[in-house]
DRENGU-884522 format. One record per residue (C-alpha): residue number from 0; residue in one letter; x, y, z. Coordinates in steps of 0.5 Angstrom, whole numbers, plus 500, padded with zeros to 3 digits. Layout:
N
     n   res     X     Y     Z
   NUM     A     X     Y     Z
...
//
This chain:
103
     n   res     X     Y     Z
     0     X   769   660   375
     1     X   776   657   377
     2     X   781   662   380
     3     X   788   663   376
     4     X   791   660   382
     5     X   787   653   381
     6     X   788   653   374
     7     X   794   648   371
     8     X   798   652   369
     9     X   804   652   363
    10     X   810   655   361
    11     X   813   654   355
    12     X   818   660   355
    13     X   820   667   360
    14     X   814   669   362
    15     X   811   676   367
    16     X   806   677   372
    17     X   802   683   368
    18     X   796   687   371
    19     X   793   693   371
    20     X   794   699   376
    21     X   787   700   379
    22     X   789   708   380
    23     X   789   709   372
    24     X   788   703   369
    25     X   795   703   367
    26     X   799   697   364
    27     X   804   695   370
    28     X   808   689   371
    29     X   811   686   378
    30     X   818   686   380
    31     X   822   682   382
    32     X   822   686   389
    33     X   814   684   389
    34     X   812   691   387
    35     X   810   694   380
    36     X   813   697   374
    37     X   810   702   368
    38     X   816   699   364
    39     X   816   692   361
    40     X   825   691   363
    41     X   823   691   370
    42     X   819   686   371
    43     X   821   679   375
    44     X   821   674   369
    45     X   820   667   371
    46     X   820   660   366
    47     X   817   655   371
    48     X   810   653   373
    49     X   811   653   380
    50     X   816   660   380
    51     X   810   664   375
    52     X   805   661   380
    53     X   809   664   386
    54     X   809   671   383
    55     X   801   670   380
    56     X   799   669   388
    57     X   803   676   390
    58     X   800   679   384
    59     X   793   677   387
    60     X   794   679   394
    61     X   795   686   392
    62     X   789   687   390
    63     X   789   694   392
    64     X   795   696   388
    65     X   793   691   381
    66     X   787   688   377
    67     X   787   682   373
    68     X   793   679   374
    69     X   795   674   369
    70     X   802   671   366
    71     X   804   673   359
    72     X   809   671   355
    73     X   816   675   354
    74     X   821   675   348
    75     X   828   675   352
    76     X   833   679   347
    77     X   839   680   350
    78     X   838   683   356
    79     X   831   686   353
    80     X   824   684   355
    81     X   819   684   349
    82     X   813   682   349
    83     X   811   675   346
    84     X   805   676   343
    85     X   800   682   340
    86     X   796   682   345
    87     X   802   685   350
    88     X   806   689   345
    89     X   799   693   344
    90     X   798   693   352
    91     X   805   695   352
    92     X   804   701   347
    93     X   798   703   349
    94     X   791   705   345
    95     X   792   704   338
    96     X   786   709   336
    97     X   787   717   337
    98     X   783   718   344
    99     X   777   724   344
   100     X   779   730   347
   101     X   773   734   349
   102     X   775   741   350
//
């Protein structure tokens, strides 16, 4: 398997880095102080190749912190960050199925 890194990658538009925390699993993103948001209006958003390849290669390195860092597409709105496509407005939202409770 290729590492992301090896990979071409393009950008067509603003993109972030985007992972998972590995404490809960929670949808995070990295910030442009090289560290990671809950919130999606914090994330460091770049629209090269070479600066998402940059923040990919942080992303990596921080595999205590994060899981599965990849670059996702973002909608620029004003000042506000959207999430560009389905999959990251349903990662941004959280689960879209009621969660067992169990007592």
């Amino acid at each position: 398997m290729t590492s992301p890194l090896q990979q071409k990658i393009r950008i067509t538009g603003p993109s972030v880095v985007t992972a998972n925390r590995t404490g809960d699993g929670s949808v995070i993103y990295r910030t442009a102080a090289k560290g990671w948001s809950n919130s999606l209006a914090d994330a460091a958003v770049v629209s090269t190749s070479d600066d998402a390849r940059a923040l990919l290669a942080e992303a990596i390195a921080d595999d205590i912190g994060a899981v599965g860092a990849y670059i996702a597409p973002v909608t620029l709105i004003g000042s506000e960050i959207e999430p560009g496509n389905l999959r990251e407005k349903i990662r941004a939202k959280g689960v879209t199925i009621p969660l067992l409770v169990s007592a």
